[in-house]
C-alpha positions as semicolon CSV with decimal commas, in nm:
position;residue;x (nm);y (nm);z (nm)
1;X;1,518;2,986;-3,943
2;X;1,328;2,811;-3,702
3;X;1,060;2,925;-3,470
4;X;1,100;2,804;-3,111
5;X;0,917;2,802;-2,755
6;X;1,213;2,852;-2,450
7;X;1,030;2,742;-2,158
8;X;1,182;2,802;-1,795
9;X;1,124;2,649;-1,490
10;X;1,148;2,830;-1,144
11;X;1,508;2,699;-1,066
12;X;1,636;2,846;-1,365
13;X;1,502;3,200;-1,309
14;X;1,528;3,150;-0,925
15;X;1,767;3,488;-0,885
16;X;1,897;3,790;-1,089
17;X;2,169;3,588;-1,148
18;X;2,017;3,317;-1,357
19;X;1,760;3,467;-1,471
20;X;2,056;3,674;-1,685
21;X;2,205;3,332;-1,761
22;X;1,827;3,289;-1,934
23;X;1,862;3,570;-2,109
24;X;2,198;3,506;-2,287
25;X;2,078;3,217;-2,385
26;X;1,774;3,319;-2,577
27;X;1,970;3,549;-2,791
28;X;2,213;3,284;-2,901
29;X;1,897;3,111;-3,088
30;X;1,813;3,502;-3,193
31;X;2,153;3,576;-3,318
32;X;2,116;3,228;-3,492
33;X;1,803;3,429;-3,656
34;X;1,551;3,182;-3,481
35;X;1,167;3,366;-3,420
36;X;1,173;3,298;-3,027
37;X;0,914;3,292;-2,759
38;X;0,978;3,279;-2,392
39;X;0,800;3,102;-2,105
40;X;0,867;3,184;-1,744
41;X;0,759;2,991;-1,414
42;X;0,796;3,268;-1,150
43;X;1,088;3,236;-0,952
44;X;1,175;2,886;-0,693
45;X;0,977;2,898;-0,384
46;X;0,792;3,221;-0,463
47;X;0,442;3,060;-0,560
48;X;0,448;2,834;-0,211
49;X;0,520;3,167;-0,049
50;X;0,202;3,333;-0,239
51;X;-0,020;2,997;-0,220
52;X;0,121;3,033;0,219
53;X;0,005;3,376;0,199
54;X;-0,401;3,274;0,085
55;X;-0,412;3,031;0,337
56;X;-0,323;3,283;0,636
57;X;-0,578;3,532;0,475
58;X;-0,852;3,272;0,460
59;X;-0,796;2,934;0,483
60;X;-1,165;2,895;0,305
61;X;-1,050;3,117;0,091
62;X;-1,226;3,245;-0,273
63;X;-1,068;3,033;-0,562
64;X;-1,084;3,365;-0,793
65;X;-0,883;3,550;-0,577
66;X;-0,608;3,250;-0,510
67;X;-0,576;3,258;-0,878
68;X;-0,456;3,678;-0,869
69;X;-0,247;3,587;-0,569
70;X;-0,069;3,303;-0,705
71;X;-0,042;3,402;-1,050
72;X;0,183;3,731;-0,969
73;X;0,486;3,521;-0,971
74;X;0,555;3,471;-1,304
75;X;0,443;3,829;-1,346
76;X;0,748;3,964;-1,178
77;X;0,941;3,683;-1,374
78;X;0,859;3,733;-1,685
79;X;0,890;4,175;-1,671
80;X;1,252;4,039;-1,492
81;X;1,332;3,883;-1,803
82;X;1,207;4,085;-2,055
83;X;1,407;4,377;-1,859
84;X;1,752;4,123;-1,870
85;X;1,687;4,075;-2,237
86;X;1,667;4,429;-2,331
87;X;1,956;4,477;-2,143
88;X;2,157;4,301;-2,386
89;X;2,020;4,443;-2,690
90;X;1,685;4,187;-2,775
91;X;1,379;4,350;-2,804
92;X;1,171;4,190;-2,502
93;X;0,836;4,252;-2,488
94;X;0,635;4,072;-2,114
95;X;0,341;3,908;-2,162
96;X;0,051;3,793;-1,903
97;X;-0,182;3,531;-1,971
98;X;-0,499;3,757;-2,019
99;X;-0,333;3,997;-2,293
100;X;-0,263;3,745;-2,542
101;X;-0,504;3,619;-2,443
102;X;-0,485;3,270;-2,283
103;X;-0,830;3,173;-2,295
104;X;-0,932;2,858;-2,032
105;X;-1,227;2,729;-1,856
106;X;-1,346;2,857;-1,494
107;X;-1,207;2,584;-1,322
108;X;-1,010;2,849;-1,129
109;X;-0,641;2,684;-0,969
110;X;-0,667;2,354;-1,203
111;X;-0,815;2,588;-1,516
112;X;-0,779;2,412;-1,880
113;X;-0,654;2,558;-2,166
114;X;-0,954;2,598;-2,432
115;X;-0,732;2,829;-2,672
116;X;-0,496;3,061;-2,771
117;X;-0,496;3,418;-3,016
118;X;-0,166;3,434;-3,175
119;X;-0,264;3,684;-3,409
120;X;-0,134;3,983;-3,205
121;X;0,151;3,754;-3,106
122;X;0,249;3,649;-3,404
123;X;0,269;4,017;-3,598
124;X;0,486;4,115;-3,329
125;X;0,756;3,858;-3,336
126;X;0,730;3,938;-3,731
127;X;0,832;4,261;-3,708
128;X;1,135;4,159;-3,494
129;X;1,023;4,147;-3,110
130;X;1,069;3,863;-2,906
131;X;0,742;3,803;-2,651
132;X;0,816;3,668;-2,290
133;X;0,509;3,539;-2,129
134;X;0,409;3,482;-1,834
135;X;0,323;3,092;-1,823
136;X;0,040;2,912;-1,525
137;X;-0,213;3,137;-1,593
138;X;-0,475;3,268;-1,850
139;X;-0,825;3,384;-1,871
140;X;-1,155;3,237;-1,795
141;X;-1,486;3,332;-1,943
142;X;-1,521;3,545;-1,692
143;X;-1,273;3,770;-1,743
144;X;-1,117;3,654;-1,429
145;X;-0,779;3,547;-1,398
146;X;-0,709;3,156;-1,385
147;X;-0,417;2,956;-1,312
148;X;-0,349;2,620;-1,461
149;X;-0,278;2,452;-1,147
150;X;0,096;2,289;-1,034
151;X;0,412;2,286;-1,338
152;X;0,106;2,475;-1,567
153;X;0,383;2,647;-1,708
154;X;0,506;2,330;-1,888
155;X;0,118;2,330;-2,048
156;X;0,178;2,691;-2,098
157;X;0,463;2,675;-2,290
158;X;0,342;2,324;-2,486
159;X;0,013;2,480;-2,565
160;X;0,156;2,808;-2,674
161;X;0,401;2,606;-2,944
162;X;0,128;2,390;-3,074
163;X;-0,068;2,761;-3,122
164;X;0,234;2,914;-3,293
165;X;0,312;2,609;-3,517
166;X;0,650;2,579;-3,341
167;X;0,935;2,403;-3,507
168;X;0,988;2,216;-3,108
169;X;0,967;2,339;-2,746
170;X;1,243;2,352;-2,552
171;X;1,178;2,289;-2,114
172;X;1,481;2,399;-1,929
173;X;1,440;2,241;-1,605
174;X;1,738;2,158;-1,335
175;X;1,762;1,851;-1,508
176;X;1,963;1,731;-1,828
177;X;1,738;1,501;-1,976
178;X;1,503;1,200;-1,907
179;X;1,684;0,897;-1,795
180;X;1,638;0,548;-1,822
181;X;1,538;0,548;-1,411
182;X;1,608;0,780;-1,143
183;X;2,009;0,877;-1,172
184;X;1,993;0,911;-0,778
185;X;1,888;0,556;-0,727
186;X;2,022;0,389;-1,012
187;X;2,442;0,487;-1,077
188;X;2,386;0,330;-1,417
189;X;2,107;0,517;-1,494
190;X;2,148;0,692;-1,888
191;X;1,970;0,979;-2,032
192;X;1,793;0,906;-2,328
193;X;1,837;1,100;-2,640
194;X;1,513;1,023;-2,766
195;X;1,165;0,921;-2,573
196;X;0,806;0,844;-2,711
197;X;0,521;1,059;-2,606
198;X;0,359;0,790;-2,454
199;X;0,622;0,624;-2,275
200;X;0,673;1,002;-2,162
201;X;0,356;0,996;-1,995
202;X;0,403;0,684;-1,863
203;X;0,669;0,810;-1,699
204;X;0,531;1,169;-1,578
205;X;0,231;0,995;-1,417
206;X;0,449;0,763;-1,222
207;X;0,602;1,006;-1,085
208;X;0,883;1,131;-1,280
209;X;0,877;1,505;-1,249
210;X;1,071;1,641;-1,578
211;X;0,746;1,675;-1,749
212;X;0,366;1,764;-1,659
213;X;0,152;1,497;-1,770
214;X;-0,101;1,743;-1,875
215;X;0,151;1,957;-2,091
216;X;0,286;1,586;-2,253
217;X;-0,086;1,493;-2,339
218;X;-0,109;1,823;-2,530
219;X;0,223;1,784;-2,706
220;X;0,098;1,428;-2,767
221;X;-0,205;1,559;-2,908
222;X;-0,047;1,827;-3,101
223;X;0,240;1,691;-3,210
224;X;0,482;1,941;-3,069
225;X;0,861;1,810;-3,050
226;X;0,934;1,881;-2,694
227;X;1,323;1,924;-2,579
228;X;1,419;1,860;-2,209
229;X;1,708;1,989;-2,138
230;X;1,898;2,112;-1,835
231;X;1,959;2,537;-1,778
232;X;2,308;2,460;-1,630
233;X;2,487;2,251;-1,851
234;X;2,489;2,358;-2,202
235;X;2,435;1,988;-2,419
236;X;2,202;1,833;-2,630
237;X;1,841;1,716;-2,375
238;X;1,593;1,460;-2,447
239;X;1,322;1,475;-2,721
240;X;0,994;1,365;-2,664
241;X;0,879;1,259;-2,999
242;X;0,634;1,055;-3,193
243;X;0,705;0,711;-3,247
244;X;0,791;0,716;-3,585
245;X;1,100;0,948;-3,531
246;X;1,255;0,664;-3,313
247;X;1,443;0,458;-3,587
248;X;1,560;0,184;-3,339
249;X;1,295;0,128;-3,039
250;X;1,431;-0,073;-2,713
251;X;1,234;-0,322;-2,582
252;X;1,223;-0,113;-2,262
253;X;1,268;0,223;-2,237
254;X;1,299;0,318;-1,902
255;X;1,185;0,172;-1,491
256;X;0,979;0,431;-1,308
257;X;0,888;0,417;-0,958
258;X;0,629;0,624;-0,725
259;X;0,610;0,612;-0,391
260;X;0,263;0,792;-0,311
261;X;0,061;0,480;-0,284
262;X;-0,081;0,295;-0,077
263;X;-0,277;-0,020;-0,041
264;X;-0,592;-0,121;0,088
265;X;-0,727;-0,467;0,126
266;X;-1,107;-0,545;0,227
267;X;-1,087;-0,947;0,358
268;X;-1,400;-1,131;0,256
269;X;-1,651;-0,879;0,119
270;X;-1,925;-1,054;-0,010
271;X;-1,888;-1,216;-0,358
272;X;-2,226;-1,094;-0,520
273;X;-2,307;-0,891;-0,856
274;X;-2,274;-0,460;-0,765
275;X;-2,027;-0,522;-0,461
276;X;-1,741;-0,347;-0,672
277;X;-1,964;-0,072;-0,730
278;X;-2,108;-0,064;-0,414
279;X;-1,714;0,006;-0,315
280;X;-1,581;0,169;-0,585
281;X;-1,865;0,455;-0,649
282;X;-1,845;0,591;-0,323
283;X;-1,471;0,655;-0,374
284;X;-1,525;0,809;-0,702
285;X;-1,821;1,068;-0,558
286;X;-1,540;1,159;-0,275
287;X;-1,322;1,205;-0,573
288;X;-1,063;0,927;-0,461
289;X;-0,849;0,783;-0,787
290;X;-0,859;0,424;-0,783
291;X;-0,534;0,258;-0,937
292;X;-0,445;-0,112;-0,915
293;X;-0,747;-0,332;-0,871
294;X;-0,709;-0,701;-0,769
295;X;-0,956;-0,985;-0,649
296;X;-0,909;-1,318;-0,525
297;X;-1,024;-1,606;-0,695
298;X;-1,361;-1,666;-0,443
299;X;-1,347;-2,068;-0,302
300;X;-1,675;-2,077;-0,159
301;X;-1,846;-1,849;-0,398
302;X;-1,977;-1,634;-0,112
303;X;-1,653;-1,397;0,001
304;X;-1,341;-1,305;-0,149
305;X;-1,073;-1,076;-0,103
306;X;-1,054;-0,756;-0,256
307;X;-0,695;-0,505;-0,288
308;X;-0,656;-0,191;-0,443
309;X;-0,433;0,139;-0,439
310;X;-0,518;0,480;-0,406
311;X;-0,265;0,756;-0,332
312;X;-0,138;0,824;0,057
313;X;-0,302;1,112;0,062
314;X;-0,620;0,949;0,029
315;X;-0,585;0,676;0,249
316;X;-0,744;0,796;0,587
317;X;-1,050;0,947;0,376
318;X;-1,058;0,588;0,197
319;X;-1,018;0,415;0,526
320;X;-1,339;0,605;0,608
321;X;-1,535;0,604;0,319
322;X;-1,556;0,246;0,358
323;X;-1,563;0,207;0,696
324;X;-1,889;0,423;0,640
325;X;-2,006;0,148;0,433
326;X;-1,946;-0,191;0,652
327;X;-2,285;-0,285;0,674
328;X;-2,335;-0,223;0,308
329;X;-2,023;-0,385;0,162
330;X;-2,062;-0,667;0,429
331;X;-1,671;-0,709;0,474
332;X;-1,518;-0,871;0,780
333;X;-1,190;-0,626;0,787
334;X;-1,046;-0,359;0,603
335;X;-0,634;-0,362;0,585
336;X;-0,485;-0,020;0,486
337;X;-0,076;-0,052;0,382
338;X;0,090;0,269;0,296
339;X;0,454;0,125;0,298
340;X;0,438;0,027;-0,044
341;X;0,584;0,123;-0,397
342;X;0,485;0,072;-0,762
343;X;0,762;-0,030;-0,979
344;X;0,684;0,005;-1,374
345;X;0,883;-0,081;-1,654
346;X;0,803;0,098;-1,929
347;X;0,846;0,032;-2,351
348;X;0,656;0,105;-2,628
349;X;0,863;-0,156;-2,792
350;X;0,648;-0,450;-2,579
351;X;0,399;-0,424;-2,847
352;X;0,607;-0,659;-3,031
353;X;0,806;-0,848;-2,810
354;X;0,739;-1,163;-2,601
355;X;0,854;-1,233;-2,198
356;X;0,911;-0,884;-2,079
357;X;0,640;-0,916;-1,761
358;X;0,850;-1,267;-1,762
359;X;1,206;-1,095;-1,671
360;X;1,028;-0,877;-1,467
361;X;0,879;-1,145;-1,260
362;X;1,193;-1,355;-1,259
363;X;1,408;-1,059;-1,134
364;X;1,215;-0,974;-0,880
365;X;1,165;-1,362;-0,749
366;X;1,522;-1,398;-0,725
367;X;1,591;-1,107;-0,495
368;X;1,323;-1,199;-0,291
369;X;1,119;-0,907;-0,389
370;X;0,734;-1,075;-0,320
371;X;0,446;-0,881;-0,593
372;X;0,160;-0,776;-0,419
373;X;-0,046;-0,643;-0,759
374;X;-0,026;-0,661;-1,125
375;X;-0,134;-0,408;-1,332
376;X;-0,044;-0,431;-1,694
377;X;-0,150;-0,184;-2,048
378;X;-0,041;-0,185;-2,400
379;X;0,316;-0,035;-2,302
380;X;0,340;-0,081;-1,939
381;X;0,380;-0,331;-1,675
382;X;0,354;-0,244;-1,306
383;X;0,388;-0,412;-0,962
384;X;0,378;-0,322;-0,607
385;X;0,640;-0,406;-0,338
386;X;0,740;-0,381;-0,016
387;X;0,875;0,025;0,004
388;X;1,237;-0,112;0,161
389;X;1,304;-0,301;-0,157
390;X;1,240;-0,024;-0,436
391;X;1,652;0,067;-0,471
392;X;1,713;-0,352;-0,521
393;X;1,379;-0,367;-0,720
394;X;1,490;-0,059;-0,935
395;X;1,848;-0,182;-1,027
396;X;1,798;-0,518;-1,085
397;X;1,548;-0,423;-1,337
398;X;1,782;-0,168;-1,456
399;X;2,030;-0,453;-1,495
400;X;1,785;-0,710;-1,655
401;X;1,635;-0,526;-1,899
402;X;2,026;-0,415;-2,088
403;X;1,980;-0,029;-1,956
404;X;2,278;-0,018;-1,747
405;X;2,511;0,285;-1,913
406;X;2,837;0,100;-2,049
């Protein structure tokens, strides 16, 4: 018997229909005598349409009261399928965050999970009942409802399994798996059977929406076995794992791609001790994420050249953060790019093996495919591009790198 966390995401419980489909296939893992807990996102759509809803009622509105708004859609989900699961003879009990309860910070609409009491939890699916919860939200010190801000219900779920000492958690999203790059730019794209935890997050910062980076830092943490696998097609997903489970690690794991940056380039700023934090404080007290970071080597020893990313959303505010700051920063002109992409391949396996920025490079040179900026960790090397060459930059990485599906 093993004791397991079903998490689903909105698609899968977007109508009666599926959310039925969900519920037969719970109680195949409890007729195979698995102890089974369920996580619901509310249904597709239905929390933009409550988040819409705030916004017309006050578009200042009170953060504590977003939270109640926003978190009655996996309310209705979860009594949904409870209800469906009854139906067919499991006994369901629905579950909101503050009756276990999910305890988090006051952060309300990006609240952290501090903890979880299982006790009440765990006597009940002992003496045979099966608890669907209601995943996004919990409870803040307050006593105020919280929600844990955007695909929280993949933290739900992760944090709930890591509480309950689950054998793995399984995250039925509209996907099959995690692939080796994006399966709708890349034909020869494969799904992985097995994936690291940190090439996972790699991957779910860069953009690669299977996962919630927060929910793979706490099965990282944790170490919760965590199943992606797809609510439509009944096969074997992707398990995010620890390192040591992966007998035989590739080089390179997967390419990854995101296309919310943009780059910003500030032509000779003074070359002088505190300039970079004259620039890069400011952007941190507006609460602008700085990513990629390059400077030119300076010739005269007075001005250089200084490019960075931030996300597109930031770039007007960046634009005039800085622009704020001329006579401080002492820059001649400030260059803002949005039409670029990062392109990241991604390996735990580089640890131990020589020439992978190399291939990169190389690939990339003989395309044509100029680098902008390098950014480079233990397990990762990125570069951004020109935006019109990230399906050429993606494959012929895909290609170079031996990931191309046979």
């Amino acid at each position: 018997m093993a004791r397991i966390v079903m998490k689903f995401g909105g698609t899968s419980v977007a109508d009666m229909t599926r959310i039925k489909a969900v519920a037969e296939r719970v109680k195949r893992e409890v007729d195979a005598g698995n102890e089974v807990a369920v996580v619901v996102s509310a249904m597709s759509g239905e929390t933009n349409k409550l988040v819409a809803f705030t916004r017309e009622a006050s578009l200042l509105h009170d953060a504590r009261e977003y939270d109640t708004v926003v978190a009655a859609g996996e309310q209705v989900t979860a009594g949904l399928t409870a209800l469906a699961l009854q139906a067919i003879g499991v006994n369901a009990r629905s579950w909101l965050g503050w009756q276990i309860p999910l305890r988090t910070d006051g952060v309300h609409s990006k609240a952290r999970i501090l903890g979880i009491d299982t006790d009440d939890l765990i006597k009940r699916m002992k003496d045979g009942q099966f608890p669907v919860l209601a995943g996004f939200q919990g409870l803040g010190p307050d006593n105020r409802i919280t929600t844990l801000g955007r695909g929280g219900s993949d933290t739900s779920a992760v944090a709930l399994a890591a509480a309950l000492h689950a054998d793995r958690c399984d995250i039925f999203t509209d996907v099959d798996g995690v692939y080796t790059s994006d399966p709708r730019i890349v034909t020869k794209a494969r799904k992985l059977d097995k994936i690291t935890y940190e090439e996972m997050l790699e991957m779910a910062s860069l953009g690669a929406k299977v996962l919630q980076t927060r929910s793979v830092e706490l099965a990282m943490n944790h170490g919760v076995r965590v199943q992606v696998l797809s609510s439509f097609v009944d096969m074997p997903g992707t398990m995010v794992v620890d390192e040591e489970e992966i007998v035989e690690q590739q080089v390179v794991s997967g390419i990854a791609y995101s296309k919310d940056e943009a780059k910003i380039t500030l032509v000779k700023v003074a070359d002088r001790p505190g300039i970079a934090a004259g620039i890069f404080g400011p952007l941190a007290d507006a609460a602008i994420n700085v990513d990629m970071i390059v400077q030119n080597v300076s010739e005269d020893g007075k001005s250089t050249d200084l490019t960075f990313t931030v996300t597109k959303a930031d770039l007007d505010r960046t634009v005039q953060v800085l622009e704020s700051r001329k006579a401080d920063l002492d820059y001649k002109a400030i260059t803002p790019d949005p039409n670029v992409v990062k392109i990241s391949v991604i390996g735990v396996g580089m640890r131990s093996h020589a020439g992978v920025a190399q291939t990169m490079f190389k690939t990339l040179a003989e395309r044509g495919i100029n680098i902008q900026v390098i950014s480079t960790s233990e397990i990762k090397i990125s570069v951004l591009i020109n935006e019109e060459y990230t399906e050429l930059a993606l494959r012929a990485l895909h290609t170079a790198y031996g990931l191309d599906a046979a």
